[in-house]
C-alpha positions in Angstrom: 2.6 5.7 37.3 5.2 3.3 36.8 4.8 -0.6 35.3 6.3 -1.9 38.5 3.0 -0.7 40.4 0.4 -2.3 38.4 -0.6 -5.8 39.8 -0.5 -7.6 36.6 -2.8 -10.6 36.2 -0.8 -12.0 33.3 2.2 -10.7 32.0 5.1 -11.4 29.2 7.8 -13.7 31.7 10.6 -11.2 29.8 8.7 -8.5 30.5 8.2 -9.2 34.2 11.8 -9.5 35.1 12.7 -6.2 33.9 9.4 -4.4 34.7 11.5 -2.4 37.6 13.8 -1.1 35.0 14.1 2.5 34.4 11.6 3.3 31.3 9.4 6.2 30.1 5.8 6.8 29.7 4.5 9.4 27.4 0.7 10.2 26.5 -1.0 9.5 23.5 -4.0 11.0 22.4 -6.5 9.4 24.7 -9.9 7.9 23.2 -13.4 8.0 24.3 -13.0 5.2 27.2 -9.5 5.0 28.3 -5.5 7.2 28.7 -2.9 5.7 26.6 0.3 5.8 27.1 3.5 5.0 25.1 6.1 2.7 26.6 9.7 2.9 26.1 11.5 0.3 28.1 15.3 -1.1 27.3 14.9 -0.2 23.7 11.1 -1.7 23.1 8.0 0.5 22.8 4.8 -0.6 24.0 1.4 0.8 24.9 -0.5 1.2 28.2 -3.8 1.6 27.6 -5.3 2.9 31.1 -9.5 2.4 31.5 -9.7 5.8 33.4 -13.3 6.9 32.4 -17.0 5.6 32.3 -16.3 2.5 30.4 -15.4 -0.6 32.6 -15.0 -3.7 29.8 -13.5 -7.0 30.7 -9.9 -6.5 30.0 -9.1 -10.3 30.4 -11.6 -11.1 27.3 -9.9 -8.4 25.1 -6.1 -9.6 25.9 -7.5 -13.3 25.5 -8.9 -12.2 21.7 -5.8 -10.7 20.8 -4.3 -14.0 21.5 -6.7 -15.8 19.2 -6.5 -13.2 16.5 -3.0 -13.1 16.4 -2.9 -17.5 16.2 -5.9 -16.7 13.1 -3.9 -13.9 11.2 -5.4 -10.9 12.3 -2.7 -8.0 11.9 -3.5 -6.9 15.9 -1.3 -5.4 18.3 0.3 -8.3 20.5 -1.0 -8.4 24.2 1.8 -8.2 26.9 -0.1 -8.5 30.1 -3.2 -7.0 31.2 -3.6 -5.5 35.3 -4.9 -3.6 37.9 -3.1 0.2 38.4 -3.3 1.3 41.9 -6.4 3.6 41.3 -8.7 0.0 40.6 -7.7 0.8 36.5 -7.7 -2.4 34.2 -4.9 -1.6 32.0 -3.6 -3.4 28.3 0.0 -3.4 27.6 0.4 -4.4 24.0 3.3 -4.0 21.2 3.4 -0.5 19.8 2.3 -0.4 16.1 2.8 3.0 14.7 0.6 6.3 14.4 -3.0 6.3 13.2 -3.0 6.3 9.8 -3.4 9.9 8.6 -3.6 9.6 4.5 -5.9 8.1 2.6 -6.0 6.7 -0.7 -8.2 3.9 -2.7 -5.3 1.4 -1.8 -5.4 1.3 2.3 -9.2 1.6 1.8 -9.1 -1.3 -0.5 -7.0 -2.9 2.2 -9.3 -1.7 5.1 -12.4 -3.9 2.9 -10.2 -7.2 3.3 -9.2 -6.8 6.5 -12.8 -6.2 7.6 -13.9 -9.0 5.6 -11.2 -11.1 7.5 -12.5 -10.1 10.7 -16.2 -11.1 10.3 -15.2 -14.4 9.1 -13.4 -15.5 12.0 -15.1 -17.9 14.4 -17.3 -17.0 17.2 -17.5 -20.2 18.8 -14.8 -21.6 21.4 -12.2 -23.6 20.2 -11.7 -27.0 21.3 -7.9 -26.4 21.8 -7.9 -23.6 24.1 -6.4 -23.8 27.6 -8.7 -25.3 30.3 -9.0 -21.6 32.2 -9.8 -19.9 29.1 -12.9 -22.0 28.5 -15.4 -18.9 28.8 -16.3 -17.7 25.4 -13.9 -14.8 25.0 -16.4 -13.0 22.4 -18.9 -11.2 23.9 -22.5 -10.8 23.5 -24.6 -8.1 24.0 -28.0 -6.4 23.1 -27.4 -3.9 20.4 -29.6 -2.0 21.1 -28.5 -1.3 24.7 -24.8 -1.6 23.6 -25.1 0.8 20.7 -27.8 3.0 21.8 -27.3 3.2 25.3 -29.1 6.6 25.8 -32.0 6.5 23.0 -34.9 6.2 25.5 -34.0 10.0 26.5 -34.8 11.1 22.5 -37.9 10.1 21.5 -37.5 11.6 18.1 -35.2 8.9 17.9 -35.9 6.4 20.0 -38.9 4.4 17.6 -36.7 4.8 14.4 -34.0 3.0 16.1 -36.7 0.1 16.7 -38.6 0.2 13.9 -35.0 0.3 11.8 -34.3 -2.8 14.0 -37.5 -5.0 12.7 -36.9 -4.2 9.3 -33.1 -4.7 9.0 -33.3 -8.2 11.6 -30.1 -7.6 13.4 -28.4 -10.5 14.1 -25.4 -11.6 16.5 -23.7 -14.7 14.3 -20.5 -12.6 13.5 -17.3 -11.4 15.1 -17.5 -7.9 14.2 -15.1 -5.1 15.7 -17.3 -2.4 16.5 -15.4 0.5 15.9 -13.6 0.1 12.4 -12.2 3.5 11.3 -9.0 5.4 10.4 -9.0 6.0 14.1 -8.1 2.8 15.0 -5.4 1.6 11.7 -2.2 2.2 13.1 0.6 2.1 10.4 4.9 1.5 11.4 7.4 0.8 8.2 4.5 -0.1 6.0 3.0 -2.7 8.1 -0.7 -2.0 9.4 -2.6 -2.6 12.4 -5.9 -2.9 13.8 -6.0 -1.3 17.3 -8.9 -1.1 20.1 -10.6 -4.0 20.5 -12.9 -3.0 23.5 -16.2 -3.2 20.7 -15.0 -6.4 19.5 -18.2 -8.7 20.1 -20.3 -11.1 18.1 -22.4 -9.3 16.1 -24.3 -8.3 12.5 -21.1 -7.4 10.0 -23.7 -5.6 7.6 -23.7 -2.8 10.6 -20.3 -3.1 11.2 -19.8 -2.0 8.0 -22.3 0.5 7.3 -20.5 2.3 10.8 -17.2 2.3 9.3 -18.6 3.7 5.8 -20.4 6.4 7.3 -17.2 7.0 10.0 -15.3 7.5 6.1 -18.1 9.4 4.3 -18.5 12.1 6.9 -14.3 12.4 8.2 -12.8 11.8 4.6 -15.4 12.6 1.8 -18.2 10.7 -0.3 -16.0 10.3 -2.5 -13.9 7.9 -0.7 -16.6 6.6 1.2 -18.2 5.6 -2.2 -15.1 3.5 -3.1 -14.9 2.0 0.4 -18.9 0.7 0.5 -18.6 -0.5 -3.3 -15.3 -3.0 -2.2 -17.3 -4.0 0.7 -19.9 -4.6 -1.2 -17.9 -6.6 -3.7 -16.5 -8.8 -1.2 -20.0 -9.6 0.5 -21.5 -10.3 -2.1 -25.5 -10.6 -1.9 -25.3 -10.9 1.8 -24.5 -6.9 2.2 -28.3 -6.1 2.2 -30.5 -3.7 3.5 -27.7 -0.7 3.1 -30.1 1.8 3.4 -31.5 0.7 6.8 -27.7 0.2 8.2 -26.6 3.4 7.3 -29.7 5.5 8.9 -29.0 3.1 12.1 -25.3 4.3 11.6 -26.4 8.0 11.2 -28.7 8.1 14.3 -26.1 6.4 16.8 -23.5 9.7 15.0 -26.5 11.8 15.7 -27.0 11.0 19.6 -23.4 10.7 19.9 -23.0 14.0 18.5 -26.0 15.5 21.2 -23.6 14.1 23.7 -20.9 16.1 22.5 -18.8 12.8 21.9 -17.9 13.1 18.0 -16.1 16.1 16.6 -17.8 17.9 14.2 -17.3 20.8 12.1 -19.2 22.7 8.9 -17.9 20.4 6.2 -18.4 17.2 8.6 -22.1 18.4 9.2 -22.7 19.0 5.2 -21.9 15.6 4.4 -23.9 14.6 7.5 -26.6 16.1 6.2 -26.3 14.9 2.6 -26.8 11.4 3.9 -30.2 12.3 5.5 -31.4 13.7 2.7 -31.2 10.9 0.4 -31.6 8.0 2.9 -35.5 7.3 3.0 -35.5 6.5 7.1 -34.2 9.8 8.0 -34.8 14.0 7.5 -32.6 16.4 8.6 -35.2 18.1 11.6 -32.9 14.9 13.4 -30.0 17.1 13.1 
């Protein structure tokens, strides 16, 4: 596929004047929803990011919240243009920002708390200053339940937990949260970070946004880094990080019915720690395994 033969819907004005100019694409590793692909064109790189699978999310929404989170301070990729690839693809084309960050230490996790913090607190309401065609709210909303647990109804040994989890904890939407916060998606180039995939960026409850990317660092890097990370989250919420327990068993049983779908990797050392949380969080046992 070549840039020329996507009918863009926006695009950089640079960028479209030289988008028939020789250029290479090479694949990334691709995620859960979409191909990406790297970008080198006259001496820029830049990523493709090619909706190819299941998910179908409103690409205009996510290139018109990079713009505002770029204007708010956000350290996001920049949005280029946003399309339509000859298959009936939405495609992203956004600056490229470096690898997935790889090595952990207290100080990127330390890092990873503000930035999260940052995120939550930016405004989910419309802005009175944006363009007259962008007056839809460019946040989503959804049900989180539908949105995070698409297939529970087909496990009813985990299907009322989820509920009853939901009563207790009183999830709430008055938050931009981004849905997905994890090593995964931190992108690192000459010291400079960068938060990538935006496609779970909706108004939502930050204490589960949170708990998600604990757990995500607790199972893939160790307790003892997710330990750290929670107790700077913690310390930057202050006393509005409660209920913990109840996030992080919501957190374990969306990893658990992801895992039945075979959608996580996992392996023995992944599973222990897995396992560890549901012994010691009172809303779950391991038989959930």
């Amino acid at each position: 596929m070549q840039l020329s033969s996507i009918r863009w819907v926006q695009l950089d004005e640079v960028l479209r004047q030289g988008i028939g100019q020789k250029h290479r694409m090479i694949p990334l590793k691709p995620g859960m929803e979409a191909d990406v692909m790297r970008v080198e064109l006259n001496d820029q790189l830049y990523v493709l990011k090619i909706w190819n699978k299941e998910s179908r999310p409103d690409i205009e929404k996510q290139y018109q919240l990079l713009q505002e989170l770029i204007l708010s301070g956000i350290q996001v990729s920049r949005p280029y243009g946003w399309g339509i690839d000859p298959y009936q693809n939405q495609v992203l084309l956004t600056s490229y920002d470096g690898a997935p960050v790889v090595q952990l230490d207290q100080s990127i996790l330390r890092r990873m708390s503000q930035t999260l913090k940052e995120i939550h607190q930016h405004p989910v309401n419309i802005k009175e200053s944006q363009m007259e065609h962008s007056k839809q709210n460019y946040i989503p909303r959804y049900n989180f339940a539908d949105y995070f647990f698409p297939q529970v109804a087909k496990h009813q040994d985990i299907h009322h937990i989820v509920y009853d989890l939901m009563k207790r904890v009183k999830i709430r939407q008055d938050h931009f949260i981004h849905g997905d916060y994890n090593l995964g998606n931190i992108v690192e180039l000459n010291g400079k970070y960068t938060i990538i995939d935006w496609t779970n960026g909706q108004c939502g409850d930050p204490r589960y946004d949170a708990a998600w990317s604990v757990f995500l660092i607790t199972i893939y890097n160790g307790e003892e880094f997710g330990s750290f990370y929670q107790a700077e989250l913690r310390a930057l919420a202050g006393d509005t990080q409660d209920e913990e327990e109840g996030f992080e068993a919501l957190a374990w049983l969306r990893w658990v019915l992801l895992s039945r779908e075979g959608h996580v990797p996992r392996n023995s050392e992944v599973m222990r720690r897995v396992l560890n949380i549901a012994v010691r969080n009172p809303y779950l046992h391991a038989d959930l395994l």
